[in-house]
N, C-alpha and C positions, 0 to 999 in steps of 0.2 A: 504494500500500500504506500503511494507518495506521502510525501511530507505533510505534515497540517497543515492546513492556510484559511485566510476567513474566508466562508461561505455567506451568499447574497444569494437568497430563495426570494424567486420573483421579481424578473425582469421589468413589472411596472414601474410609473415615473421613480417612485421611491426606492427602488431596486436600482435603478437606473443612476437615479441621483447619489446616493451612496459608494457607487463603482466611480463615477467621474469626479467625485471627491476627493476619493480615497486617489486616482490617478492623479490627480492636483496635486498630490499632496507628494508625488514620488513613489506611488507604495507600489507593488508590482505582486504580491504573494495571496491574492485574493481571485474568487471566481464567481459569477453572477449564473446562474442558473432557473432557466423559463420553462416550463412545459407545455406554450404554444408556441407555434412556429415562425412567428413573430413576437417582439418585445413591444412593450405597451402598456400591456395590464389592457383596463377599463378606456384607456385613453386612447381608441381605438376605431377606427372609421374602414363601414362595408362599401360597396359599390356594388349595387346591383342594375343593371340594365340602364345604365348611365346615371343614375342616382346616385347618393351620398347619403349613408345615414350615420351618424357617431354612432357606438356602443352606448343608448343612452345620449341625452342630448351633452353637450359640451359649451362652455363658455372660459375666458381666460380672465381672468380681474385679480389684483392683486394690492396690499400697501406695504408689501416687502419691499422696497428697494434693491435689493439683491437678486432675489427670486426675480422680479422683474427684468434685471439688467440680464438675467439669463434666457430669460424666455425668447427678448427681445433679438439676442444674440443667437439664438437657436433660427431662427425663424428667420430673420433678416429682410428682406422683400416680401417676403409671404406673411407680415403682420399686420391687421387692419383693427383699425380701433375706430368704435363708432356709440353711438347713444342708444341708450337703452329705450328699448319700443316693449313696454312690458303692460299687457292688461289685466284686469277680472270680467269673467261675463258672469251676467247677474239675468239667468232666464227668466226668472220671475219677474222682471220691468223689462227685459227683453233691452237690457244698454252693457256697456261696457263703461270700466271705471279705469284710469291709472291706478298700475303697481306705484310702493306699495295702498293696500286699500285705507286704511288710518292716516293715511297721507295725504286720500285724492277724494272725497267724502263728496267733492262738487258733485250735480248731478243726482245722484240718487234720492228718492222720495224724502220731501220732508222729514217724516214722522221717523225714519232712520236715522239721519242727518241728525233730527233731535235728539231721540234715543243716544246714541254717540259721542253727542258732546257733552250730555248731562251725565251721563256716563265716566266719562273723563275727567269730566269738574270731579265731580265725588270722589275719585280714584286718586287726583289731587290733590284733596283736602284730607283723605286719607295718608297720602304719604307722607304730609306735612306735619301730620300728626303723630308720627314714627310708627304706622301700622300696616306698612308694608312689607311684611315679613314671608315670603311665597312659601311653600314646602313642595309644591311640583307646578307643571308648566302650566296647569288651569288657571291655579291661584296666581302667576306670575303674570298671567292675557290679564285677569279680573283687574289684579291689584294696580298693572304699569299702565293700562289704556282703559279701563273701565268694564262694566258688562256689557253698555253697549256695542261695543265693537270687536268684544269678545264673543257673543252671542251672534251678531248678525255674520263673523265672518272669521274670526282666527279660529275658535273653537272647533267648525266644523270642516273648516279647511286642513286642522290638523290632525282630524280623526282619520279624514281622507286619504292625507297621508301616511302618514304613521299607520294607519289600523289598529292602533290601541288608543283606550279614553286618553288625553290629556292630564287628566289626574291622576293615572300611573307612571307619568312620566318627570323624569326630572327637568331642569332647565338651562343648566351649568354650560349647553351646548351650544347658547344663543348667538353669545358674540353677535359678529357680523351681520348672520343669517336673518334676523329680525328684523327693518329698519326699526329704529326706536327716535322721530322726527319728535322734536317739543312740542310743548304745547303751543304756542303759539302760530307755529307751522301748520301744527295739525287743524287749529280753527282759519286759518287760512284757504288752506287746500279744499275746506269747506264751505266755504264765501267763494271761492271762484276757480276756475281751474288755468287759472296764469301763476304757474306754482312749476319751480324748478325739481328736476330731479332728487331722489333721497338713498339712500343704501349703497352697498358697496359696488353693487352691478348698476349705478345708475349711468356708467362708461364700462366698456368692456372691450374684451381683444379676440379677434377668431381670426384664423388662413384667409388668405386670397384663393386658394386654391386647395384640395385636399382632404378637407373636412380636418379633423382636431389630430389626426392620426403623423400629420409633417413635424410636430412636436417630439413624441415621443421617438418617432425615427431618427430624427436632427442629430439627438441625446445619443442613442443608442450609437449612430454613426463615428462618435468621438471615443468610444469603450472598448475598450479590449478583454478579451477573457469573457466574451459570452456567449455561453451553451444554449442551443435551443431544443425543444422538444425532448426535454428533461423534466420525468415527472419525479418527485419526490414521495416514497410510498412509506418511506420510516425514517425516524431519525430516534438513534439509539443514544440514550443515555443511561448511564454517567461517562459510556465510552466516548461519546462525542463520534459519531459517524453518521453521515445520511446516506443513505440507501436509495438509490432510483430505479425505478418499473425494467430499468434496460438490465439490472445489474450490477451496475456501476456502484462503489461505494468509494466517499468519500470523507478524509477523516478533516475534521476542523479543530481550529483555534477558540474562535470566535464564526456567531454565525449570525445573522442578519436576515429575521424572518418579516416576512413582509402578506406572506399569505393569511387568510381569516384567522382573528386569534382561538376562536371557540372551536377552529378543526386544530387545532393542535394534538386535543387528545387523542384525535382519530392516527396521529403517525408518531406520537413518542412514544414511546420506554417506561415505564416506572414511575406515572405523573400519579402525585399522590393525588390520596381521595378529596383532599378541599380544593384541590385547583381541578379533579375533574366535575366536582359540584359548582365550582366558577365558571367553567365551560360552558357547563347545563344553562347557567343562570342566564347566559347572554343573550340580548336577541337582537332579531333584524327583521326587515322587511326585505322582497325585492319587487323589480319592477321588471314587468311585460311590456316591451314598446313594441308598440303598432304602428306600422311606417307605412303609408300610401304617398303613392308616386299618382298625377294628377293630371290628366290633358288638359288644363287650361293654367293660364298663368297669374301672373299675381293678384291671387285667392286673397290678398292679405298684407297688409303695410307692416304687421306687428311679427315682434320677435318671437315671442312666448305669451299665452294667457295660461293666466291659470282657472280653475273650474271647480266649487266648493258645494254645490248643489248635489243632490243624491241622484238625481236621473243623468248624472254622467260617468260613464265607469272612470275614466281618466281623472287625475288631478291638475294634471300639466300636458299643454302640447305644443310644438316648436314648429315653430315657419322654417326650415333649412334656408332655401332660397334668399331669404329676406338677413341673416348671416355671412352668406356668398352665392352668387349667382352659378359657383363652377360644383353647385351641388344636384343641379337639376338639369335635366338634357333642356337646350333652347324650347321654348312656347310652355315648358310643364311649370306646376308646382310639386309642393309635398309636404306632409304633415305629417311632423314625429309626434305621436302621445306616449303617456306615461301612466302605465295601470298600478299602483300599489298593491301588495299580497303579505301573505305571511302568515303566523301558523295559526292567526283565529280568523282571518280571511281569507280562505283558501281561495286561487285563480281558477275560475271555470275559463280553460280553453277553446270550449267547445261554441263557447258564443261570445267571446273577446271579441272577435272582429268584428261580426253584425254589429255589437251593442257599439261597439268606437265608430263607426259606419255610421248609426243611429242617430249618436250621440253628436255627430259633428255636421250631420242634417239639422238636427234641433239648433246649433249653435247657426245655424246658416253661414259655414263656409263653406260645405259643400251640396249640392243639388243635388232632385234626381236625375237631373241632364247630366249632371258633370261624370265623365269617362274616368275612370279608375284602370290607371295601366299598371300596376303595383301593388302588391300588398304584400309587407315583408316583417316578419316580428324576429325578435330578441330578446330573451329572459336574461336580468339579470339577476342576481343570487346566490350572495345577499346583495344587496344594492345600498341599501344606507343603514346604521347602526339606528336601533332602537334605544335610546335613554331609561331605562327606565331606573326605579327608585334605588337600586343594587347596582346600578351598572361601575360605577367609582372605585366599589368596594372590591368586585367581583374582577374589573381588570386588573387592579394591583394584587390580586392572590398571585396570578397567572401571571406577570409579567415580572413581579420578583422571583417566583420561582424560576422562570426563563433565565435573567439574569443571574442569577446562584450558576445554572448549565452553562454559562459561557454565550446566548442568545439574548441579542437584542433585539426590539421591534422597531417597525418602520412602516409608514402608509397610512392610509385611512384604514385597514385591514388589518395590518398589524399590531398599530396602537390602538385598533378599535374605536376611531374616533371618528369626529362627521368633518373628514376633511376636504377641501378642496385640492385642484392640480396644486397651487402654488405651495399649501401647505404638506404635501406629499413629499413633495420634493424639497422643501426646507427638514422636513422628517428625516429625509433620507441623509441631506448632508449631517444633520446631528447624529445620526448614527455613525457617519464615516467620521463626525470629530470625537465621539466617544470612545472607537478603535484604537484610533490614534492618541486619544491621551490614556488609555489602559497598555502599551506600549512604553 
């Protein structure tokens, strides 16, 4: 058996970002190892019959500086930065509102309108009074924006997602993800709709060309020492060995796991009983995308709506086209959705399509006239970490015992965290700088 060296399980950004680190840095004794035939991970774009669809849709936003300067450099020509065209449709007034909706209140029915900001007052005067104390993400919608605008619209937009109540959930995960616009903004945006952008994606970055996939290729192009179509079926511990489906065994230093943390139990060694009860505890959701390709063209000004109503199976769907023109053959459109699942909402396959079909009839962007020259799905799974009350608890079992093995985590899968590309890849270099100072 060769020498030990560190191992990089999972050639996603994170996996990625950690190898070209580590080569930053001089280091030469390390190997990145993929089990698809392409490196990428999730960051990942198909092409079917001149089409483009991400793995899941894609955007780039960042306030890394760094991460930034990299992306920028990865990319070079092929980076396009533009403004964010984000809506809500609201079947029941049959309108659309601007992202975010606490933001953009113009427009919809008084009595809403009202509902919302007296809602807010209270919520206000509440926190002024130091009784803002959340214990999960219900109480955090209730207590930061009111019930009204928790009720007509975070609430049930996040059950959509998520597929669990909101009060099983924690909220530690918010950061960025929420715009959280003041108060004043917000009674703005509700007197009128001459109200500038809010949140982190109110600018963002995608290809000229490609779909989101010339990113992680770019990365990958600058790396040495990367295996592909290497699946990982064991990794023995306390020997410190990975085992692949081929055969191969390879023995490690250090190793950089990057794949879901809750499958770990499924390929180590001798994982005790509380870190395999950590495993259990963990969850996710994933997502079903539904991608039609479109004989007619631009169906659509808007980047993304989102959709929080019960008669649509989708939470989210993406204009491609309206991203980059080089994702759609000349004259077509196309519309990526995004179905939420998981293990108290099971996917019925069987009528995913119709009801997304159905469902984007009722939104009227598509017709019964309009020609459907496509229909192409993709599971992903997991697709985003579920939060819930134990989740904190439950990854530090698992990822201290990892570290005790000589394993570090990396990724939005690894660290089990609700990361973005840029945070992935900032993950990734922290694991190549924690190599290097355990060195």
């Amino acid at each position: 058996m060769p020498a030990r060296q560190d191992v990089i399980l999972g050639g996603g950004l994170a996996g990625l970002s950690a190898a070209y680190h580590l080569q930053l840095a001089g280091q030469s004794d390390w190997q990145v190892y993929e089990r698809e035939q392409l490196p990428g991970g999730l960051a990942r774009t198909v092409e079917v019959d001149g089409y483009r669809f991400d793995y899941g849709p894609h955007i780039l936003f960042t306030i890394d500086k760094e991460m930034e300067e990299l992306i920028r450099d990865l990319l070079g020509d092929n980076f396009h930065a533009q403004e964010r065209r984000a809506y809500i449709y609201h079947e029941a007034h049959d309108l659309y509102t601007q992202f975010p909706f606490q933001g953009h209140l113009y427009g919809l029915p008084i009595p809403i309108v009202r509902d919302c900001l007296v809602g807010l007052v209270k919520a206000v005067e509440a926190q002024a009074r130091g009784e803002f104390e959340p214990g999960n993400y219900e109480e955090w919608m209730r207590g930061f924006f009111g019930d009204g605008i928790a009720d007509h619209l975070m609430i049930p937009y996040a059950k959509k997602i998520w597929t669990v109540e909101p009060s099983t959930m924690d909220f530690s995960w918010i950061g960025r993800r929420v715009p959280t616009p003041d108060v004043e903004r917000i009674v703005r945006g509700a007197l009128t709709d001459e109200v500038g952008q809010v949140g982190a994606t109110s600018h963002f970055w995608y290809t000229k060309h490609g779909g989101i996939e010339p990113l992680p290729t770019a990365l990958a192009a600058r790396i040495e020492n990367i295996h592909l179509e290497k699946t990982a079926i064991r990794i023995e511990l306390p020997e410190k060995n990975v085992v692949f489906a081929d055969g191969d065994i390879v023995a490690f230093e250090n190793l950089v796991y990057t794949l879901p943390l809750p499958f770990i139990v499924k390929i180590a060694t001798h994982v005790p009983p509380e870190v395999e009860r950590a495993c259990q505890g963990l969850r996710y959701q994933g997502i079903h995308c539904v991608n039609l390709g479109i004989d007619r063209e631009a169906i659509s000004d808007k980047h993304w709506i989102y959709f929080y109503e019960d008669q649509f199976p989708f939470h989210r769907l993406s204009l491609p086209a309206n991203f980059s023109p080089d994702t759609v053959p000349a004259g077509k459109s196309s519309i990526a959705t995004e179905v939420a699942f998981s293990d108290v909402r099971p996917l019925d396959l069987n009528s995913a399509v119709d009801k997304t079909i159905a469902g984007l009839k009722a939104a009227k962007l598509i017709t019964d006239d309009d020609q459907i020259d496509l229909v192409h799905t993709e599971e992903i799974h997991p697709a985003y970490i579920i939060y819930d009350l134990d989740h904190a608890k439950n990854v530090a079992i698992i990822r201290d015992w990892l570290r005790d093995n000589g394993i570090l985590t990396a990724g939005r899968f690894g660290e089990w965290q609700y990361f973005n590309m840029d945070h992935s890849m900032r993950s990734g270099k922290q694991a190549a700088e924690a190599l290097l100072a355990g060195r």
